[in-house]
C-alpha positions in Angstrom: 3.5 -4.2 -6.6 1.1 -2.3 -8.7 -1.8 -4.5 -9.3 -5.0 -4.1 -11.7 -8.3 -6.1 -10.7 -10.3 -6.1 -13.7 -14.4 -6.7 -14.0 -14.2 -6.6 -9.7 -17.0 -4.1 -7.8 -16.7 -5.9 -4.5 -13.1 -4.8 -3.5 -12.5 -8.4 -1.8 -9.7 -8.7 -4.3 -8.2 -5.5 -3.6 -8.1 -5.2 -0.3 -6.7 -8.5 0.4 -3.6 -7.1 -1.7 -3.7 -3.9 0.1 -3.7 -5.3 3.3 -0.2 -6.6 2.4 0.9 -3.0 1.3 0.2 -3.2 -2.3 -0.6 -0.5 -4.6 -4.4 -2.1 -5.7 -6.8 -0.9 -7.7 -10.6 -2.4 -8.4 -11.7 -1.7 -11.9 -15.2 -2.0 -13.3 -18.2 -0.4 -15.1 -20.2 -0.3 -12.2 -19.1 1.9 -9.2 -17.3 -0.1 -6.1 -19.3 -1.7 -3.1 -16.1 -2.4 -1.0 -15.7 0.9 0.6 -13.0 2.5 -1.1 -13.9 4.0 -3.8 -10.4 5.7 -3.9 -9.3 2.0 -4.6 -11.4 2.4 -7.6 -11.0 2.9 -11.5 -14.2 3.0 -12.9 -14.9 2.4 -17.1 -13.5 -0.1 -19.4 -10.4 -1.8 -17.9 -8.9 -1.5 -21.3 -8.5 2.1 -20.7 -6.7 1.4 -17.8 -4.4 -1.3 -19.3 -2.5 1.6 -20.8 -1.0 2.2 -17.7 2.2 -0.5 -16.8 0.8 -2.6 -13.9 2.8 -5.7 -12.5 -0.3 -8.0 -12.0 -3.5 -8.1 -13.4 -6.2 -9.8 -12.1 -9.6 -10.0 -13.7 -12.8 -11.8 -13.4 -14.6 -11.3 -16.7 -18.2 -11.6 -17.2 -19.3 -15.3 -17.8 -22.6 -14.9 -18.6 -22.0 -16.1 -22.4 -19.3 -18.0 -21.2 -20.2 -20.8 -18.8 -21.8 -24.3 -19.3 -24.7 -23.1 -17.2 -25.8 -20.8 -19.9 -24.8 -23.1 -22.8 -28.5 -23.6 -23.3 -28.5 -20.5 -24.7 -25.4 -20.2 -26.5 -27.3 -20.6 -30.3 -29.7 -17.6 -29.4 -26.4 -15.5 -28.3 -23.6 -15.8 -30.8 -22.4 -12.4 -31.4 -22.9 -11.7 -27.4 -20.4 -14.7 -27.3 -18.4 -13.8 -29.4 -17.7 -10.5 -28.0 -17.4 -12.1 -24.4 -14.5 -14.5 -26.2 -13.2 -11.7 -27.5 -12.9 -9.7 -23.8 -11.1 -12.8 -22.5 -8.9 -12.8 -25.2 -7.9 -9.1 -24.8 -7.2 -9.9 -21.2 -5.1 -12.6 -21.5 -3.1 -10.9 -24.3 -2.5 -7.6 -22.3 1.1 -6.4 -22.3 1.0 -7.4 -18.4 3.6 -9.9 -18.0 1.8 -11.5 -15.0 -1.9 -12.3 -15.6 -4.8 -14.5 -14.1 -8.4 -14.7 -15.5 -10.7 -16.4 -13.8 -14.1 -17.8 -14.6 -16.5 -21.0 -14.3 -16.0 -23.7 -16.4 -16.9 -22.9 -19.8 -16.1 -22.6 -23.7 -13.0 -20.7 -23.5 -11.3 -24.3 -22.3 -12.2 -25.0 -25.9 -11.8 -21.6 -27.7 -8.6 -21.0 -25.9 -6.8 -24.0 -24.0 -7.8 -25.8 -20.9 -7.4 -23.8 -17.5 -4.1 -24.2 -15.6 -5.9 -24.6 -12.2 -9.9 -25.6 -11.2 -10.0 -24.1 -7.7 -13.5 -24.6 -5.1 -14.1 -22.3 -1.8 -13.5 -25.5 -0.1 -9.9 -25.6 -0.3 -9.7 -21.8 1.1 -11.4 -22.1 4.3 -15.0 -21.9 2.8 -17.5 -25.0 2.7 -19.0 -24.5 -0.7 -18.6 -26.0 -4.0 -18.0 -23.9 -7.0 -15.4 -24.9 -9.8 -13.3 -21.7 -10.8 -11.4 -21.8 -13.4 -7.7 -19.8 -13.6 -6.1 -19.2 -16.4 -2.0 -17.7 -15.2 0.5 -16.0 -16.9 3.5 -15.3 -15.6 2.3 -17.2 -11.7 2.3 -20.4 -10.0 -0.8 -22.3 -9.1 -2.5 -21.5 -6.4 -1.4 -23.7 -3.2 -4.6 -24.5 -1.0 -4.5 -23.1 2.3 -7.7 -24.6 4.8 -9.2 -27.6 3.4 -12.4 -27.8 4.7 -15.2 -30.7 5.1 -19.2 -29.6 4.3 -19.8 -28.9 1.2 -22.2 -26.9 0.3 -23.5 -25.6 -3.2 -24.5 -22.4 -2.1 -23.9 -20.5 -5.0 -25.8 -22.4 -7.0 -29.0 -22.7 -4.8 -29.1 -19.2 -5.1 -32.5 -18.0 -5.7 -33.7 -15.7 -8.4 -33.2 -12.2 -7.2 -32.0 -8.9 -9.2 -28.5 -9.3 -7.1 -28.2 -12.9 -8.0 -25.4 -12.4 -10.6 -23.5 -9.6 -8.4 -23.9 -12.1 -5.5 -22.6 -15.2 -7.8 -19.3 -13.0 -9.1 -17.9 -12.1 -5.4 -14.7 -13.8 -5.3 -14.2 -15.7 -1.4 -12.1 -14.2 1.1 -10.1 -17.0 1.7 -9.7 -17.4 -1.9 -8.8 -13.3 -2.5 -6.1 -13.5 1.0 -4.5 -16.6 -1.1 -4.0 -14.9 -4.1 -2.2 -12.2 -2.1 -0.3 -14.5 -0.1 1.2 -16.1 -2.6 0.5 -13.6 -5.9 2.0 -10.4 -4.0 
């Protein structure tokens, strides 16, 4: 399969579909931290949509999107707006099999509820954080290690200029299911 991983610098994505011989790419603004930056289209994804890809995969920004920044949501209409919009373009691609993920946020209201809430926890990692997938085109994700200790890692984060790059990487175990039963 060729496969598309939109808004994704970490590669986690990526490789886990290359490791089961799929043609993969990463595609962000921001130059790829994974180690293959062959594996990498970097500039607007939508530029690269042109292109006829059998899956797309992509993790757009959430910032103006999720409940945590709802606080500021009056302050940041038009920066919404456009993050609404960004989903939307997404989800609408001409890609016949599509998942976006994000956290719980506004576009269960602008758009329709998710199809799936997934945590770390039922992919081998003993965290808590609610992601949100929104499929075209795929079956639900089936858990694959349900683990006990649960942890809110994520969210204890502390402030740090990495903390929004740290709080985007997607989980391995999370990344080797969507392969697994995606690819």
């Amino acid at each position: 399969m060729k496969i598309i991983i939109g808004c994704e610098f970490s590669q986690i994505v990526t490789k886990a579909f290359r490791a089961k011989g799929h043609e993969a790419y990463s595609c962000d603004v921001i130059s790829a931290e994974g180690g293959h930056p062959e594996w990498h289209l970097q500039g607007n994804i939508f530029y690269y949509l042109d292109n006829v890809w059998d899956l797309l995969i992509a993790h757009p920004p959430c910032t103006h999107l999720c409940v945590s920044g709802a606080r500021w949501f009056k302050n940041k209409q038009k920066e919404q707006e456009f993050a609404i919009g960004f989903f939307m373009d997404l989800i609408n691609s001409k890609t016949l099999k599509i998942a976006i993920e994000n956290p719980i946020g506004i576009m269960s209201t602008r758009y329709r509820k998710p199809d799936q809430i997934i945590q770390p926890w039922m992919f081998g990692h003993g965290e808590t954080k609610a992601t949100c997938l929104w499929l075209k085109g795929l079956p639900k994700l089936k858990p694959t290690k349900i683990v006990e200790g649960r942890e809110q890692r994520i969210h204890k984060l502390p402030p740090s200029k990495d903390r929004g790059k740290l709080r985007s990487i997607t989980y391995q175990g999370i990344a080797e299911a969507m392969a697994d039963q995606w690819g």
